[in-house]
C-alpha positions in Angstrom: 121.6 137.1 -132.7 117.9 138.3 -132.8 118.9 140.6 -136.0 120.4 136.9 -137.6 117.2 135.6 -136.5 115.1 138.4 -138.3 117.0 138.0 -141.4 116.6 134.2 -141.5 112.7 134.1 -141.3 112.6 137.3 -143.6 112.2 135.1 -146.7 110.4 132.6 -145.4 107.6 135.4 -144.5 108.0 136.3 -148.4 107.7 132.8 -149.6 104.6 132.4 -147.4 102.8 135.2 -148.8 103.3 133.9 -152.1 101.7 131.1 -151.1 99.3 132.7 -149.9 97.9 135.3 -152.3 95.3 137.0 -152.3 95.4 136.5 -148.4 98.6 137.0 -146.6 100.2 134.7 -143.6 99.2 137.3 -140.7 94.8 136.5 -142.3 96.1 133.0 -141.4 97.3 134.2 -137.7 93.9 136.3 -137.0 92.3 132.9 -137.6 94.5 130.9 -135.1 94.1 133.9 -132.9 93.0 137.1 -133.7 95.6 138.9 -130.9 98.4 137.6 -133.3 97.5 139.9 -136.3 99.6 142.6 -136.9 97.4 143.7 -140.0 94.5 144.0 -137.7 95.0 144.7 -134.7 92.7 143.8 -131.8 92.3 143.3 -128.2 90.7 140.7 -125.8 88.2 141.5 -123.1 89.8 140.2 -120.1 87.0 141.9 -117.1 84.1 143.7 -117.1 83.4 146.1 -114.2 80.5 148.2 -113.3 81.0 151.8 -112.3 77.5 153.3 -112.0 73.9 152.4 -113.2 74.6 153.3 -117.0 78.7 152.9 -117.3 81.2 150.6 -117.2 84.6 149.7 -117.6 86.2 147.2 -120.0 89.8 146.3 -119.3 91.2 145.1 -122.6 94.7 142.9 -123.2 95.8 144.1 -126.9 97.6 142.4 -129.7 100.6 142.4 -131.0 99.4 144.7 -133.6 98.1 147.3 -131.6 101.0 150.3 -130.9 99.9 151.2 -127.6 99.3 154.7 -126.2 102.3 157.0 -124.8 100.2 159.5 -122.5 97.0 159.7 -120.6 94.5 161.4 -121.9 94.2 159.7 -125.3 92.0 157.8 -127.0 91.8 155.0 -128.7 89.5 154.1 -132.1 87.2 150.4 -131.0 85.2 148.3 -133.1 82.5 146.1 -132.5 81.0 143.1 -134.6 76.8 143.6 -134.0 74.2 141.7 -135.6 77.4 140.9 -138.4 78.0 144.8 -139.0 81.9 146.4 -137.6 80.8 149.6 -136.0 83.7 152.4 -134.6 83.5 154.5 -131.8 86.4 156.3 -129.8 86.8 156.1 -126.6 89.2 158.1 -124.0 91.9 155.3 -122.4 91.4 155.3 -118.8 94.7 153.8 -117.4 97.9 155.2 -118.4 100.8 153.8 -120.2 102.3 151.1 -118.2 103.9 148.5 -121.0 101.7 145.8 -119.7 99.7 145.8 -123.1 96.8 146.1 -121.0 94.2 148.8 -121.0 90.7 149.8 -120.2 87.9 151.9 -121.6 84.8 153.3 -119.7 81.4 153.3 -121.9 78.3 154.8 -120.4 75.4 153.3 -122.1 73.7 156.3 -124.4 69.8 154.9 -124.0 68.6 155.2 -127.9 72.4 154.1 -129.2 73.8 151.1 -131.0 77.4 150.6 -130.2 77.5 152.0 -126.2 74.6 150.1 -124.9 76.5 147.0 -126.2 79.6 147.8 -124.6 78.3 148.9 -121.7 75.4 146.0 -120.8 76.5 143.1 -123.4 79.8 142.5 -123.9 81.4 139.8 -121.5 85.1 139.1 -120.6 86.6 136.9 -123.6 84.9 139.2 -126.8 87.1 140.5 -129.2 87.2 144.2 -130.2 88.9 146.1 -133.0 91.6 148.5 -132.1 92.6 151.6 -134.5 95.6 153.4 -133.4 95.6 155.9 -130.9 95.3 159.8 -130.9 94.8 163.1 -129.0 97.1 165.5 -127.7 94.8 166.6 -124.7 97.3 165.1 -122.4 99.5 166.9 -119.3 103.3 168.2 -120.4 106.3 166.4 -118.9 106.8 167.9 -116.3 103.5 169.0 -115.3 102.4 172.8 -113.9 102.8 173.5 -110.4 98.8 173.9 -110.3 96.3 172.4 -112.2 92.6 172.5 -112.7 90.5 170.1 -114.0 87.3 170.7 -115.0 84.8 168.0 -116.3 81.1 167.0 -116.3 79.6 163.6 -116.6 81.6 160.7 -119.1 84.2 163.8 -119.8 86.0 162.3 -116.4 87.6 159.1 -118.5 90.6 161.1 -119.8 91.4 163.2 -116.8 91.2 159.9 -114.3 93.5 158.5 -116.6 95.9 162.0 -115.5 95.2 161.8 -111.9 95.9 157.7 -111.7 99.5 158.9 -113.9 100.1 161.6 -111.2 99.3 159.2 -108.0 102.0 156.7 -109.4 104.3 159.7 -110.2 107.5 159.4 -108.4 108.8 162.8 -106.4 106.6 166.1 -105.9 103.5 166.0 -107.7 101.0 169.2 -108.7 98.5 170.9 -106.5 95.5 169.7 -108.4 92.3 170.4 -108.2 89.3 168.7 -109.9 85.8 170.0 -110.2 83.3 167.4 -111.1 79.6 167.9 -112.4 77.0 165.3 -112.2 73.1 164.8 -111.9 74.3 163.2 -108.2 76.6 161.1 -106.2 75.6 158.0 -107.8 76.3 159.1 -111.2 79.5 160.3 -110.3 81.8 157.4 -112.4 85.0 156.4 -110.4 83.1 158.4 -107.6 84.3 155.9 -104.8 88.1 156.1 -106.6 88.1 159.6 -106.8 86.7 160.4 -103.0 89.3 158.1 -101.9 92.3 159.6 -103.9 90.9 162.8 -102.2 91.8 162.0 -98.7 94.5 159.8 -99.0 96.5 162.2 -101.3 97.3 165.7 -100.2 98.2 167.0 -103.3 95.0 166.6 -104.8 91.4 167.8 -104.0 88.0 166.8 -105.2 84.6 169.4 -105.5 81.6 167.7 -106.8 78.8 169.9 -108.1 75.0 167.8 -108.0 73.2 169.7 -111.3 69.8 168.4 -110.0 70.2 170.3 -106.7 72.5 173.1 -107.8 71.8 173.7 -111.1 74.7 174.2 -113.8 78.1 174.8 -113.1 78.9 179.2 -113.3 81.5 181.7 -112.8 80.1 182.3 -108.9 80.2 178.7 -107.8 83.3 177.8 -109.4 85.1 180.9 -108.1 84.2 179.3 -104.4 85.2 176.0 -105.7 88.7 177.3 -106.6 89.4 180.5 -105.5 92.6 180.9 -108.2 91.2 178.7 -110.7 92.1 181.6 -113.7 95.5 181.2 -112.5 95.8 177.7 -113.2 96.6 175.5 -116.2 93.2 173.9 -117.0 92.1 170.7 -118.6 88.5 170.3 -119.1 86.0 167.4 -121.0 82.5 167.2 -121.0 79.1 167.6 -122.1 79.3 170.6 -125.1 77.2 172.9 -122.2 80.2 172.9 -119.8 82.9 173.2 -122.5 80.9 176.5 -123.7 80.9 178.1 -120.2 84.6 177.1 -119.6 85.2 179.1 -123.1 83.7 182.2 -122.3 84.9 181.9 -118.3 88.8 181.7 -119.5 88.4 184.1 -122.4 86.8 186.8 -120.3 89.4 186.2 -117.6 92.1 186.8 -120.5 93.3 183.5 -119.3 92.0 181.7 -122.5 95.9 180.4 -122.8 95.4 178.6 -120.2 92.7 176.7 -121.3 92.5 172.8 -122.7 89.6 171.2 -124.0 88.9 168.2 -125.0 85.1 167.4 -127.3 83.5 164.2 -127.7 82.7 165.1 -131.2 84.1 164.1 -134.8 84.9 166.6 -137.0 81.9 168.0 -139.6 82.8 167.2 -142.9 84.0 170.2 -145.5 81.6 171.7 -147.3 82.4 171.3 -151.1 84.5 173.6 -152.5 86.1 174.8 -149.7 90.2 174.7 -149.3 92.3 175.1 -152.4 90.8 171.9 -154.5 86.2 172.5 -155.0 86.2 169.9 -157.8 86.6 166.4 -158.6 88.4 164.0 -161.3 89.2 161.2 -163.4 90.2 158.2 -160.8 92.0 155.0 -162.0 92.5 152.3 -159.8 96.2 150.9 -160.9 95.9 147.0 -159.8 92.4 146.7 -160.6 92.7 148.2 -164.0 89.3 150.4 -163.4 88.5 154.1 -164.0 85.6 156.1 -163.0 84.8 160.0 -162.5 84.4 160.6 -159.0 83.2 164.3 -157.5 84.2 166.8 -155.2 82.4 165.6 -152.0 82.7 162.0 -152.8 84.9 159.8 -150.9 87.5 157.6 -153.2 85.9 154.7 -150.8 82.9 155.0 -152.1 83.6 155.9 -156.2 86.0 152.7 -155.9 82.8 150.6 -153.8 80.6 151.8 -156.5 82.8 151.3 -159.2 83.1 147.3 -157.9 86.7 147.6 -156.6 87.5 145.6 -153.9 88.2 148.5 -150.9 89.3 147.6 -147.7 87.5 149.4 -144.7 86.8 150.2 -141.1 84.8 153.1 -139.5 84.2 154.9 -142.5 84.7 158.2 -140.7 88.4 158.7 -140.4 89.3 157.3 -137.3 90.1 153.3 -137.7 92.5 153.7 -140.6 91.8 150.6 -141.9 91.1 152.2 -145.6 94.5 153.5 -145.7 96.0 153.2 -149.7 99.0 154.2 -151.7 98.1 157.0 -153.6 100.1 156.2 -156.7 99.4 159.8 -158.8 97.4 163.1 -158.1 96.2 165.1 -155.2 93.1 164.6 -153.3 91.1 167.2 -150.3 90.8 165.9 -146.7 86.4 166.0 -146.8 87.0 166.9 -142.8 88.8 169.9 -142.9 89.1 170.7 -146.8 92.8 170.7 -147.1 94.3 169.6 -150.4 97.5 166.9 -150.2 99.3 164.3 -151.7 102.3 163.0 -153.0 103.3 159.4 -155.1 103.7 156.9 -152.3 102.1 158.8 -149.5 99.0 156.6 -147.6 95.8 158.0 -147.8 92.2 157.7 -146.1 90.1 156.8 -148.8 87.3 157.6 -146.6 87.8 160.4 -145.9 89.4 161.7 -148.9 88.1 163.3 -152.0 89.7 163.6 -155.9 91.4 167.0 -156.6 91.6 166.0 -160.6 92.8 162.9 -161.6 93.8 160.3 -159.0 95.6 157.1 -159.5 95.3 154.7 -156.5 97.3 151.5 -156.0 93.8 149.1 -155.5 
């Protein structure tokens, strides 16, 4: 019967959009309410909770455009409206997968930045964010090790409570788990109270903070008392670029490097030019709009078409919202992230991200 139903309001759908053009019915949803848009999907603010001094937690109920995520430990692309300008930021999903179409984020404030301070001290229950769809593979196999490690150090904890609230709702035997935090203190120790709780309610799982201001940094020594076996385990570890160094050469001088995930709050650099299989640019026509322009080899198709006055749709401008994506209708173009060259007729590409490899034809 729903399959009947489906094919009954397919043409009506059509017959909308035609009345609709340029704009399409679901532009005419996000107005009535933007949680109905499929073509943009979004998410409500439904509380705000403070977890220390500079962090805090934003539990979110999504639209029906937004895909969800199918394991802790992702993360999830958000945007912001400030002072009229979408801004994107990623941020690691701190509850796991539960088909509630709920989630929450935790944002520690970054003192001289734009879009975390917002989050983290302005935003109130009822705002709307952007949602891009989510990513990351640093998540825990099904089933997990018999013995785990997790290593992180300050914000780094949002994708590993994520694991640890998956594994207390985990039905049967779960992992010996171990998790060594670092911090400046107690007090800046986010999900502090959450996580010294878990730790003596749960016997599976034990908690070892480490205080930097009184200790120092984190080393082979004081993690060896920490966790006697800890090259023996599978290890996750997220944090501040100082930790995930140390964890590197720690695991790689153990020969236990296979053991060893790591997760960096970092976006990729951009390729340098020329490098990959496809250093130089092209001829680029854009088929609906009936304009062609030369565009070059570090160049990103979203900015020749913006400069050549085609109308480009947009997000984060960094490769993470997907909200440029086009049909590439002819040629090849290089990934400006990691250099590679791809592209077939039909295939969707980041215009953002993505640089002409000779001539281009683009469905825009």
């Amino acid at each position: 019967m729903v399959g009947v139903l489906h094919q009954l309001a397919r043409p009506v759908w059509q017959g909308a959009g035609r009345l609709t053009t340029p704009l399409l019915p679901d532009d005419f949803l996000a107005v009535v309410d933007p949680l109905w848009s499929a073509r943009w999907p979004t998410g409500r603010v439904e509380a705000v909770r403070t977890e220390t001094a500079d962090a805090t937690t934003l539990v979110v109920r999504a639209g029906r455009g937004w895909s969800g995520h199918r394991a802790a430990g992702q993360y999830v692309p958000v945007g912001v409206g400030i002072d009229g300008v979408l801004h994107w930021r990623t941020y690691s999903i701190t509850t796991p997968p539960d088909g509630s179409g709920r989630f929450a984020i935790t944002v520690r404030g970054v003192p001289d930045g734009r879009v975390s301070p917002h989050l983290a001290h302005r935003v109130r229950p009822g705002e709307i964010l952007r949602l891009g769809p989510v990513q990351g593979d640093f998540v825990l196999p099904d089933p997990p090790p018999a013995r785990l490690l997790l290593l992180t150090g300050g914000i780094g904890i949002t994708p590993v409570v994520a694991m640890l609230r998956a594994l207390a709702g985990r039905r049967g035997r779960r992992p010996d788990t171990v998790l060594v935090h670092s911090a400046p203190d107690a007090d800046r120790v986010v999900f502090g109270g959450e996580l010294r709780a878990m730790a003596a309610r749960e016997s599976w799982f034990a908690l070892y903070e480490h205080h930097t201001r009184r200790e120092g940094r984190l080393d082979r020594v004081r993690l060896g008392a920490l966790c006697p076996d800890w090259d023996k385990r599978e290890a996750w570890a997220c944090g501040p670029e100082g930790l995930l160094a140390f964890a590197e050469r720690a695991w790689r001088d153990a020969d236990a490097r296979r053991r060893l995930h790591l997760e960096r709050f970092r976006p990729l650099s951009p390729a340098a030019p020329g490098s990959g299989s496809g250093g130089h640019g092209g001829r680029v026509r854009f088929t609906r709009s009936g304009v062609e322009t030369d565009a070059g080899s570090a160049t990103s198709l979203l900015a020749v078409g913006e400069a050549a006055g085609v109308v480009m749709p947009s997000g984060c401008r960094m490769g993470i919202c997907h909200s440029c994506v086009s049909p590439l209708s002819a040629g090849r173009v290089r990934d400006l992230r990691t250099g590679d060259v791809h592209g077939e007729p039909g295939d969707l590409i980041q215009t953002c991200v993505s640089a002409a490899c000779g001539p281009v034809h683009i469905d825009l």
